[in-house]
C-alpha positions in Angstrom: 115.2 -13.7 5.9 115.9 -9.8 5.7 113.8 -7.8 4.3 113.9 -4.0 3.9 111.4 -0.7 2.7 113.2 1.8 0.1 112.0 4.8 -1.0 112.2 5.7 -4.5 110.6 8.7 -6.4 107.8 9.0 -3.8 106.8 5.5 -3.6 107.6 2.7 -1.1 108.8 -0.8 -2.0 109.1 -3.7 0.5 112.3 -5.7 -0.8 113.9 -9.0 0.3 117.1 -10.1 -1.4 116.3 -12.2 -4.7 113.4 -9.9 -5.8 112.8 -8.5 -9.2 111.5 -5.2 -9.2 110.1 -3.0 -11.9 111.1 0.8 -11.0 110.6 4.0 -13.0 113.5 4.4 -15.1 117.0 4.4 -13.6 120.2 6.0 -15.4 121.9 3.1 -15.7 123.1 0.5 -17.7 122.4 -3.5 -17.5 124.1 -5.5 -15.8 125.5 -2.8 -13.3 125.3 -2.3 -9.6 122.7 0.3 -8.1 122.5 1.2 -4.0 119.4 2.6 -2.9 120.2 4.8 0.4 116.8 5.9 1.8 115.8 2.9 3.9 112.5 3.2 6.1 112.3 -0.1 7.6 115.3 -2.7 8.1 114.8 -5.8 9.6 114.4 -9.7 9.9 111.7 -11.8 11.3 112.5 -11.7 14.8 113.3 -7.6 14.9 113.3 -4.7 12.9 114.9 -1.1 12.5 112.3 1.9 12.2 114.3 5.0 10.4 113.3 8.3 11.4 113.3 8.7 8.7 115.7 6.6 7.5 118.2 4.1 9.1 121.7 5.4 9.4 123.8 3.3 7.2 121.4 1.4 5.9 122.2 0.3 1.9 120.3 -2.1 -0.6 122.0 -3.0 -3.2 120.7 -3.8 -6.5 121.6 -5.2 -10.3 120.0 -3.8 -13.1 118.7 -6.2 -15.3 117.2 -4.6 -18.4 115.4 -1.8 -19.8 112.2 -1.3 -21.8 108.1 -0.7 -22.0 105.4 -1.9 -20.0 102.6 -3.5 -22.4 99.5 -1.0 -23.9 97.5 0.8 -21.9 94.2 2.4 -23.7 92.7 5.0 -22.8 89.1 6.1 -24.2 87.1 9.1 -23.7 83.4 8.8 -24.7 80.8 11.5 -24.5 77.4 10.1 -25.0 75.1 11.0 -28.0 77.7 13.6 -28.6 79.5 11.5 -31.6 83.0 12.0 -29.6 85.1 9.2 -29.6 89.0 9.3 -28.4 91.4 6.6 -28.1 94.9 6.9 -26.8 97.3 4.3 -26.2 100.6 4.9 -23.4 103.3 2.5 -22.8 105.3 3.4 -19.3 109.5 3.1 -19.8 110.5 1.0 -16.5 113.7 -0.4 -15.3 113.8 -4.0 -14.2 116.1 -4.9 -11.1 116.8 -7.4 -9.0 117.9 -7.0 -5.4 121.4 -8.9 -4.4 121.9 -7.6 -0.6 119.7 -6.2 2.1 
């Protein structure tokens, strides 16, 4: 099975082909092709290819799935005896892919 680390936006992903990812929002539209270009780590499970810092030629290619908002997330600040109450809801825009070649 191949398998593959990307770099995207500062943060690493280990991909295989099949995967469904959530990523930070991509400018694209469903059901269209994305190739992610910045591979760290290429390999299978007898060998791999270590980038410095990238392998040379290296692609994954992706389909974009849909796009939307992760659920709630509250955030409360309390000071004690103090009669300060805040509460804050944020809901993180993502991109959902799924990875059809390594």
């Amino acid at each position: 099975m191949q398998f593959a680390v990307i770099e995207r936006d500062g943060k690493q992903y280990l991909v295989k082909q099949g995967d469904r990812l959530k990523f930070d929002p991509i400018a694209a539209e469903p059901n269209s092709s994305v190739i992610f270009d910045k591979v760290l780590i290429r390999g299978s499970a007898e060998s791999a290819l270590i980038g410095k810092p990238y392998v040379e030629g290296a692609t994954v290619e992706a389909k974009v799935l849909s796009h939307g908002r992760a659920d709630k997330v509250l955030v409360m600040k309390y000071h004690n005896k103090t009669r300060y109450r805040r509460k804050r809801g944020h809901r993180q825009p993502y991109t959902e892919i799924q990875i059809v070649k390594v």
